[in-house]
TORDREN-993596 format. One line per field, with one value per residue (C-alpha): residue in three letters; x, z, y. Coordinates in pm, 1 decimal, padded with zeros to 6 digits, always signed. Layout:
<rs>
aa = [ALA	...];
c1 = [X	...];
c3 = [Z	...];
c2 = [Y	...];
</rs>
This chain:
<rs>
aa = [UNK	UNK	UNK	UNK	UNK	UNK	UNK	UNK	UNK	UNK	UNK	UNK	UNK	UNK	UNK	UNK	UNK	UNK	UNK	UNK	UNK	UNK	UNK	UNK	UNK	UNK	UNK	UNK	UNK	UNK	UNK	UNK	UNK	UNK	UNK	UNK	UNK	UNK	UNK	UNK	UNK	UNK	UNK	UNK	UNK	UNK	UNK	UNK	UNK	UNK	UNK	UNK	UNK	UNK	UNK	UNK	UNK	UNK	UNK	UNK	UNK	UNK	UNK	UNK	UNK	UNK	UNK	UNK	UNK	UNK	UNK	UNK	UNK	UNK	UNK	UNK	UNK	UNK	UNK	UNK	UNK	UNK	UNK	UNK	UNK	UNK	UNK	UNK	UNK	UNK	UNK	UNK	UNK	UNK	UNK	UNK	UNK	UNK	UNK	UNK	UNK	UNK	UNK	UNK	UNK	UNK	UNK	UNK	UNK	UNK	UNK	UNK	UNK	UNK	UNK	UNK	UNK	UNK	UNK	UNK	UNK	UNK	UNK	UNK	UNK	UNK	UNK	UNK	UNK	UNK	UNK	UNK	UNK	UNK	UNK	UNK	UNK	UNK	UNK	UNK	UNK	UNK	UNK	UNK	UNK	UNK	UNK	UNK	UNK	UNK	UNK	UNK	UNK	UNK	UNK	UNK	UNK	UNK	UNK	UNK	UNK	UNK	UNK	UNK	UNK	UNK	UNK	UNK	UNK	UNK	UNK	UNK	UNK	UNK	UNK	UNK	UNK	UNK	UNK	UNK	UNK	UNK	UNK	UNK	UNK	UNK	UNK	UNK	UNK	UNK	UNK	UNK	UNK	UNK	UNK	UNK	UNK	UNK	UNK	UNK	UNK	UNK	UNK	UNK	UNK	UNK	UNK	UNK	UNK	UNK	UNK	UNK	UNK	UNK	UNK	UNK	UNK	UNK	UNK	UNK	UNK	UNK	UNK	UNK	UNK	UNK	UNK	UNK	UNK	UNK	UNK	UNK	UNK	UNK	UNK	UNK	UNK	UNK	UNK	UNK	UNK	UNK	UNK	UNK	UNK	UNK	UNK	UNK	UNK	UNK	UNK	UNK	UNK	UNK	UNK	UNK	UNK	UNK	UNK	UNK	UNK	UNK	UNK	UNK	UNK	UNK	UNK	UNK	UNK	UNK	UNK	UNK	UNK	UNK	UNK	UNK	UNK	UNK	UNK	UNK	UNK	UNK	UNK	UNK	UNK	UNK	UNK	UNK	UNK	UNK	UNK	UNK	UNK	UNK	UNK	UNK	UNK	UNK	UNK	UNK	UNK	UNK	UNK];
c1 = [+00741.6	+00808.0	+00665.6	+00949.5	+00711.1	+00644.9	+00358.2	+00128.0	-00104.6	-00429.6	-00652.0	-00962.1	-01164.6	-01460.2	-01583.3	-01227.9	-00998.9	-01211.9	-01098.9	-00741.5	-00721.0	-00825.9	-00606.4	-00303.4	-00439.2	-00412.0	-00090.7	+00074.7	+00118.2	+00043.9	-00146.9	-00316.7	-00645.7	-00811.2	-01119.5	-01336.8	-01647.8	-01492.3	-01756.5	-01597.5	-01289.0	-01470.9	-01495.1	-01088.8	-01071.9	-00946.7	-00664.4	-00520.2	-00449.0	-00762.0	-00666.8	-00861.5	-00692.9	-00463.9	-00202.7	-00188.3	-00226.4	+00110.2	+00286.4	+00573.0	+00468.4	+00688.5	+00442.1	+00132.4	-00127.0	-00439.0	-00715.1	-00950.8	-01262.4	-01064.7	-00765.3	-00975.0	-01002.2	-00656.1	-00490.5	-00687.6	-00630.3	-00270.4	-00238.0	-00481.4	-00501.4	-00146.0	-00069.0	+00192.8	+00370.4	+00389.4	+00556.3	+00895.6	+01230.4	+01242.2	+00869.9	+00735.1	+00369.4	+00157.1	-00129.9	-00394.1	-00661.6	-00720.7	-00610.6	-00479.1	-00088.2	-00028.8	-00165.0	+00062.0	+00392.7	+00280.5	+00278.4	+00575.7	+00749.2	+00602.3	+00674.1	+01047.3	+01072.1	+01023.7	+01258.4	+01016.2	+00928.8	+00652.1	+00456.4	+00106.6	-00073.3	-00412.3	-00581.0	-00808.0	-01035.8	-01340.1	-01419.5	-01391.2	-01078.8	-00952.9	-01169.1	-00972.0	-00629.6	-00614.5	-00594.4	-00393.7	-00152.2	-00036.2	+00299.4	+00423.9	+00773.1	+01114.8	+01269.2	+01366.4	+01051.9	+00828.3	+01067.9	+00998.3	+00634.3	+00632.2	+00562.3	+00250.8	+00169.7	+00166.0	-00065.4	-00298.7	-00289.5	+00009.2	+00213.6	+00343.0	+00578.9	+00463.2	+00728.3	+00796.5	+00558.6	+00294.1	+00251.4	+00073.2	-00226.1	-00234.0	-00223.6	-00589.4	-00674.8	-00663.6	-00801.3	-01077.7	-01161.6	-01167.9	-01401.9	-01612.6	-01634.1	-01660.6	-01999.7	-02172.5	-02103.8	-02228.5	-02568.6	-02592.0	-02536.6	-02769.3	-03036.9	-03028.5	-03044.6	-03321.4	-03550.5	-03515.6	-03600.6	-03311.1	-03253.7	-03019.1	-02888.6	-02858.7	-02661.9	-02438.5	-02327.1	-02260.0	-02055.3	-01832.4	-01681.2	-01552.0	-01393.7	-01672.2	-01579.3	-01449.4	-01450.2	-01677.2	-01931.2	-01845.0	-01941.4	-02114.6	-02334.3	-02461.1	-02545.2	-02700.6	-02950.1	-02996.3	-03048.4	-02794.5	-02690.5	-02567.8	-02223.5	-01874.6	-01765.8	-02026.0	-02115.2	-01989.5	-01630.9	-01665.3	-01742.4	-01514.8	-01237.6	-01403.5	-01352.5	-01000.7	-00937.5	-01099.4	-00849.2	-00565.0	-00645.6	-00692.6	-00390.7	-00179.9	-00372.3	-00594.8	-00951.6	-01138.4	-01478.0	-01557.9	-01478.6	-01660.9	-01936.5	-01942.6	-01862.5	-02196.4	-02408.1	-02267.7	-02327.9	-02662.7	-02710.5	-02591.7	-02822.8	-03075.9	-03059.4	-02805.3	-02547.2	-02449.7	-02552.8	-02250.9	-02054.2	-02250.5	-02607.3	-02534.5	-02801.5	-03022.1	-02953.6	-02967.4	-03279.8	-03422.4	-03315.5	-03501.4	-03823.4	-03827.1	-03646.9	-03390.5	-03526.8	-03933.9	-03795.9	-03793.6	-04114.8	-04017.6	-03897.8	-04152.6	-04436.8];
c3 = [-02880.1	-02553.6	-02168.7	-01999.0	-01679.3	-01459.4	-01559.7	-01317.7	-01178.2	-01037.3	-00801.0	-00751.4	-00954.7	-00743.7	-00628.5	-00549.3	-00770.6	-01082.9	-01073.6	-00983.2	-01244.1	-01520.2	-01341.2	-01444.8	-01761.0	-01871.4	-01730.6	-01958.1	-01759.4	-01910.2	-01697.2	-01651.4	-01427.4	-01234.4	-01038.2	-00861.1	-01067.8	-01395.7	-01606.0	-01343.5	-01566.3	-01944.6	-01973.6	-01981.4	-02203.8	-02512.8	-02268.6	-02016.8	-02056.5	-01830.8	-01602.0	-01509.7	-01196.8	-00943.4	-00968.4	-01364.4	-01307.5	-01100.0	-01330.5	-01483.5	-01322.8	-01218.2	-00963.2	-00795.4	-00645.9	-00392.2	-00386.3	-00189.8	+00059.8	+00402.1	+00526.8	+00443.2	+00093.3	+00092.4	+00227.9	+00024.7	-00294.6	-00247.9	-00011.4	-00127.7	-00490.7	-00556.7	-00634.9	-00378.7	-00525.0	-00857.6	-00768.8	-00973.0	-00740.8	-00783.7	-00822.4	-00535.0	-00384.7	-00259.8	-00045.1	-00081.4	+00090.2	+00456.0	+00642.6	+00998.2	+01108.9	+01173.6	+00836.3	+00657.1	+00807.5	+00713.4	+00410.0	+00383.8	+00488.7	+00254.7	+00011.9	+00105.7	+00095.9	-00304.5	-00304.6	-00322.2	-00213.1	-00010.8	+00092.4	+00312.4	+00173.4	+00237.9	+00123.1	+00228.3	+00020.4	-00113.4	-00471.7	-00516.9	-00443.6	-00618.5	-00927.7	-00873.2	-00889.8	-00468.9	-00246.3	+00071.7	+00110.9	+00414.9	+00311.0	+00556.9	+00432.9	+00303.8	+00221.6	-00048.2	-00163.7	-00117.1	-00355.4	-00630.7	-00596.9	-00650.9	-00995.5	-00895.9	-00621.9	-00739.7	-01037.4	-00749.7	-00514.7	-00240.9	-00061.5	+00318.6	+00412.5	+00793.8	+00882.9	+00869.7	+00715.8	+00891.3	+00991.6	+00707.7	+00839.6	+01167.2	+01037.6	+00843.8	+01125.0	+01319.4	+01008.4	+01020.1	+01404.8	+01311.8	+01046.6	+01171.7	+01542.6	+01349.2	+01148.3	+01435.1	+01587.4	+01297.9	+01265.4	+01643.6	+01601.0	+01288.6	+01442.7	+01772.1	+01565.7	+01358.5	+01674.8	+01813.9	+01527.4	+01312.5	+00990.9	+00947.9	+00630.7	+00786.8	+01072.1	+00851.5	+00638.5	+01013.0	+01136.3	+00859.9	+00942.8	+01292.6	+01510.8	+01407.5	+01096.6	+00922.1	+00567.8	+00714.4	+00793.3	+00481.4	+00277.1	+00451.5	+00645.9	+00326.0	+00226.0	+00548.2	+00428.3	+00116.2	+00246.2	-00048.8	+00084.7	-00242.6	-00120.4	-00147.9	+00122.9	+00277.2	+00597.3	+00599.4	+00558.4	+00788.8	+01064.0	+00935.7	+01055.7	+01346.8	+01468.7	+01321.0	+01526.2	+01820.4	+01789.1	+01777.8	+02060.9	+02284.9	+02203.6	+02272.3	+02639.5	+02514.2	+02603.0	+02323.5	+02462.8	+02148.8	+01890.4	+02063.1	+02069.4	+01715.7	+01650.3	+01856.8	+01611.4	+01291.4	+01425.0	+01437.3	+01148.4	+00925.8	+01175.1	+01073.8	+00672.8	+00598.5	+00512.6	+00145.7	+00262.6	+00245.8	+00586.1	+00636.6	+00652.2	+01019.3	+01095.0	+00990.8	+01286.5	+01500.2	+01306.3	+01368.8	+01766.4	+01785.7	+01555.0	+01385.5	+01024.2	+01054.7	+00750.9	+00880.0	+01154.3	+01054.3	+01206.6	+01424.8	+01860.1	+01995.2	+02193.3];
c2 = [+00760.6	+00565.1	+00706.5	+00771.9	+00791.6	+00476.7	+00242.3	+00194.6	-00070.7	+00092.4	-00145.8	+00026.6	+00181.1	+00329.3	+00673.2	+00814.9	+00581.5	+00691.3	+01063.7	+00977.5	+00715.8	+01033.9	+01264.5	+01043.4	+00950.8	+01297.7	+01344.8	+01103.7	+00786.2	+00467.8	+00239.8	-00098.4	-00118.9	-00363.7	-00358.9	-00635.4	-00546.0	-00469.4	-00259.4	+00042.3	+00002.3	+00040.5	+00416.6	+00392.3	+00097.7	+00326.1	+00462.4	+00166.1	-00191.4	-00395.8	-00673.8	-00980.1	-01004.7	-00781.8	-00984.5	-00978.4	-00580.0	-00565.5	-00773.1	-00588.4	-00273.6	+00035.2	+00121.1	-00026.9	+00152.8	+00047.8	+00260.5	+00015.9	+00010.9	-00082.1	-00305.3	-00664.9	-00608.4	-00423.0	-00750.9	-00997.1	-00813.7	-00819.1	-01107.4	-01380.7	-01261.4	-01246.1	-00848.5	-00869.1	-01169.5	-01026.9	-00719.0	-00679.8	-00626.5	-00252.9	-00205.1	+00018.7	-00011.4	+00283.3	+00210.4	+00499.3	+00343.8	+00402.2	+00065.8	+00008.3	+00110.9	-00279.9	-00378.7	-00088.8	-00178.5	-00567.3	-00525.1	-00307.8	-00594.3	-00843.6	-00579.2	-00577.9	-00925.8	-00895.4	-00619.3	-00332.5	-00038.9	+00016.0	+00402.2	+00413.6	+00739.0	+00789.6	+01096.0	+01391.6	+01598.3	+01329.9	+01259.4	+01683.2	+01687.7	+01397.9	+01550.0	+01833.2	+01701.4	+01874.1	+01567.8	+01582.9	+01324.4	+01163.1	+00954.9	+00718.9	+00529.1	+00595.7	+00919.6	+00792.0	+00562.6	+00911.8	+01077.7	+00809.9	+00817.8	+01209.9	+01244.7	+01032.1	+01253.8	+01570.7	+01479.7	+01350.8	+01702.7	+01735.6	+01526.7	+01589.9	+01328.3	+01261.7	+00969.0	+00592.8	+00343.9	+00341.7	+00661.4	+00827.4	+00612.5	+00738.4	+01069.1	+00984.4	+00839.2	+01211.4	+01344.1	+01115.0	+01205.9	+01515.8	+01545.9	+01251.8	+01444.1	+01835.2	+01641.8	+01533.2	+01908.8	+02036.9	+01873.5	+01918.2	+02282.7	+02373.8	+02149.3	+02320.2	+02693.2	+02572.0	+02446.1	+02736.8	+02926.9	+03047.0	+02990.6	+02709.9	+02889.2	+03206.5	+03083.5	+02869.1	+03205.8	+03356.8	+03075.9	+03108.1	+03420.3	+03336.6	+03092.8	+02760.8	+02835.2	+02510.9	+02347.3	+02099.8	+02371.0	+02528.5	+02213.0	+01963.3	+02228.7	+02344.4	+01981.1	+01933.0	+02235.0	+02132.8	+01764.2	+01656.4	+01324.0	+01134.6	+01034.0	+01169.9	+00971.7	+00707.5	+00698.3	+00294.2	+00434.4	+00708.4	+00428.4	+00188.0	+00500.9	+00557.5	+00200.6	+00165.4	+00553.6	+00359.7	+00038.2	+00221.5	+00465.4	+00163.5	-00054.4	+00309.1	+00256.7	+00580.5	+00672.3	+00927.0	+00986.0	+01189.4	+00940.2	+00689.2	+00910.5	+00991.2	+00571.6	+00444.7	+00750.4	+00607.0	+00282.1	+00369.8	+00578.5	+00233.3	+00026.9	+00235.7	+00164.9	+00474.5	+00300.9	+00409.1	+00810.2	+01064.2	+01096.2	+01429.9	+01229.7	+01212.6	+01472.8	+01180.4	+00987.9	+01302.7	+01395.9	+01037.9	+01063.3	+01364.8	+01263.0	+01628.3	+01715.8	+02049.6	+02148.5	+02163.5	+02376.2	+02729.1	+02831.0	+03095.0	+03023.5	+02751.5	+02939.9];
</rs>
């Protein structure tokens, strides 16, 4: 029997693309992958159709879907490597990577120019929550083109539609300040407790049940105590949004002393060989700035 469902073209197959890529597996779609290294691609090799290159992948696709590492690889994927060209009239293109405004509405129009349709959604909720079929996403584009993508979507988690193209990515990019400004308070505020004596557990489990409160204490506070840095999110993404939250603050004529803050410590934090740590390794660098480890501190208030 036939799919009636849209075949898609999934570009990216890494730490968040993997789980999304199952997730629609088992709903039903069929699908054709592609990936840069390919050996990410053979645990679905009994299920999808493997391309050699993206623009093979988006041929004869219903729908087309980026999952990649930033806006450079996003536009050379689909620019330089052809994707883009082989889109069918009809065909629409969802970005779910996280990739500048500008660079969204480009290729919208490129898009159009094939007679496409085009949607910028970049998602919230880490490889858990694309695991877990619960990612939030941010849709920038079309009534209409957000309406065809959302038997995609709500395999994926849910879908708020926040306006034109375009739009969806400046939405992750307030996400993104948020979480990557809520880490750094985090770490600041567990290594503070634990100097002076507290239990950084302790205080975690108290924080919870007021105003500090936050899933970011709620998950990457207990990573921070259990010094469980494998990555959900690296900390090389996290400050590739922090300068992309930066850019666009300063072409709208903005200043955001706490994202550049939170910028110059993940700066450092990568400068300093951390690179490929989850987002929430932060309290390295703070750690490091400090010379003393949160979790050696539990020794009672200093005499």
């Amino acid at each position: 029997m036939t799919s009636t469902l849209p075949r898609i073209a999934f570009l990216g197959i890494g730490l968040m693309g993997a789980p999304m890529t199952r997730n629609l597996l088992n709903a039903g779609f069929p699908m054709t992958l592609w990936n840069r290294t390919q050996s990410k691609c053979e645990s679905f090799a009994g299920e999808a159709t493997i391309a050699d290159t993206p623009a093979d992948a988006a041929k004869g696709a219903d729908v087309v879907i980026t999952m990649l590492e930033n806006g450079q690889v996003v536009d050379d994927v689909l620019v330089a490597q052809g994707a883009l060209d082989a889109l069918e009239p009809g065909a629409l293109l969802i970005d779910m990577s996280s990739v500048q405004p500008s660079v969204a509405r480009r290729h919208a129009a490129l898009a159009q120019e094939r007679g496409a349709g085009y949607v910028d959604a970049p998602v919230s909720g880490g490889t858990l929550g694309a695991a877990e079929a619960r990612l939030s996403i941010m849709a920038g584009g079309s009534e209409k083109d957000i309406e065809t993508a959302a038997s995609v979507f709500e395999v994926l988690g849910k879908c708020t539609r926040i306006g034109p193209v375009g739009a969806g990515q400046l939405a992750k990019l307030a996400n993104q300040a948020i979480v990557g400004i809520t880490i750094g308070a985090v770490s600041e505020a567990l290594l503070l407790a634990a100097r002076g004596g507290a239990d950084p557990a302790a205080v975690r489990e108290a924080l919870m049940g007021g105003f500090a409160g936050s899933r970011i204490l709620e998950l990457h506070g207990q990573r921070m105590i259990d010094r469980e840095f494998a990555p959900g999110a690296p900390a090389r993404i996290q400050l590739k949004d922090m300068r992309m939250i930066l850019d666009e603050a300063r072409a709208e004529g903005l200043t955001l002393p706490l994202a550049q803050q939170t910028h110059n410590e993940y700066l450092s934090l990568i400068a300093n060989g951390h690179s490929d740590v989850d987002h929430s390794g932060l309290l390295l660098e703070l750690e490091h700035m400090n010379g003393t480890l949160m979790g050696s501190l539990g020794r009672g208030p200093k005499e």
